[in-house]
C-alpha positions in Angstrom: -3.7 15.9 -9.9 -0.2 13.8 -9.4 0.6 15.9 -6.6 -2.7 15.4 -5.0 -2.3 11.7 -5.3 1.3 12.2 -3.6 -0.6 13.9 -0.8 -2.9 11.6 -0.1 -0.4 8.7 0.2 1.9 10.8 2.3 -1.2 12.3 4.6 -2.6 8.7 5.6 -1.5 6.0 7.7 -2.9 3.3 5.4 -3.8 4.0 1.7 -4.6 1.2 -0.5 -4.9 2.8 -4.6 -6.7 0.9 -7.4 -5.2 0.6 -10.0 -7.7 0.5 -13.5 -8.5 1.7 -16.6 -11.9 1.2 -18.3 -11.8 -0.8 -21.1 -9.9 -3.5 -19.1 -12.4 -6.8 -18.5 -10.4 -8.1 -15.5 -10.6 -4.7 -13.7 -14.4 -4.5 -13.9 -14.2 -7.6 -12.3 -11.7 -6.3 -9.9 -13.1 -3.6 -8.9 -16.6 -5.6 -8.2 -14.0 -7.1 -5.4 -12.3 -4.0 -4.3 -16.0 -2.7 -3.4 -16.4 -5.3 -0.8 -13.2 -5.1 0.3 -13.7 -1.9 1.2 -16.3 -2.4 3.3 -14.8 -4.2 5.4 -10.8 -3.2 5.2 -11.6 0.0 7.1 -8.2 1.3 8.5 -7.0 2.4 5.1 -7.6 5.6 3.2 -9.1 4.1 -0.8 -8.7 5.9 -3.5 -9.5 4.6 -7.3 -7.1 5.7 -10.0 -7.9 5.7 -13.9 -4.0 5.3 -15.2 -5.0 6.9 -18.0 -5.4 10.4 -16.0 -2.3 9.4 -13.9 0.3 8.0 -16.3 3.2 9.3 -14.0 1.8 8.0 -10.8 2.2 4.1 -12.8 5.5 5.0 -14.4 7.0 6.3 -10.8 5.3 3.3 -9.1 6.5 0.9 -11.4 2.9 -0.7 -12.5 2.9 -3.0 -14.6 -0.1 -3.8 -15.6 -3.8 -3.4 -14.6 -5.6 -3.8 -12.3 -3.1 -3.6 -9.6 -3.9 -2.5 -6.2 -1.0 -0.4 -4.2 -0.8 -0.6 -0.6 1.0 2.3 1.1 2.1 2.4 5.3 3.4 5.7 6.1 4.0 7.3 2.7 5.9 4.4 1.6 4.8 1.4 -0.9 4.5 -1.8 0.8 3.1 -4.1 -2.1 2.0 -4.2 -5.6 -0.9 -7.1 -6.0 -1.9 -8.2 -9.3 -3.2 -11.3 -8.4 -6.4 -10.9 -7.0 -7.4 -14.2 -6.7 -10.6 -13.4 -4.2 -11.9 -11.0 -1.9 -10.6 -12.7 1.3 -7.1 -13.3 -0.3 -7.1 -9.5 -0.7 -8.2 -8.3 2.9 -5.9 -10.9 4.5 -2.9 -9.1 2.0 -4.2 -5.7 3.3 -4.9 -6.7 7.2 -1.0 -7.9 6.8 -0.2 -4.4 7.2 -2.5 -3.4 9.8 
């Protein structure tokens, strides 16, 4: 599973992972967000992470905490956003790397 996860950031342009786990509040609540971002924040490649299945994905990415969305350009990580604050705050973070 890790090195599927490590293909998929390396294979796209634009990947954007959600961070979770399920017994987390805020991340319900997060993730109510991330669907409509989605929609709309097209150009990237999403994929949805339980960190309780991917414990060395967090550890090598540094995450600190959850949710946390990662946003990858070419293989590499651009940001770590903890703070989602809205849906618009996070497409304008995303579209920033566009």
């Amino acid at each position: 599973m890790e090195q599927d996860m490590q293909a998929i950031v390396q294979s796209n342009n634009l990947t954007a992972v959600y961070a979770y786990t399920p017994i987390c509040g805020t991340c319900q609540l997060a993730g109510k967000m991330i669907d409509v971002v989605e929609k709309v924040a097209d150009d990237f490649r999403w994929v949805r992470l339980d960190l309780n299945y991917y414990e060395s994905f967090a550890i090598e990415h540094a995450v600190e905490s959850v949710p946390c969305l990662l946003i990858f350009k070419d293989g590499q990580l651009k940001e770590k956003l903890y703070a989602f604050q809205s849906v618009p705050h996070v497409y304008e973070k995303l579209n920033q790397y566009v």
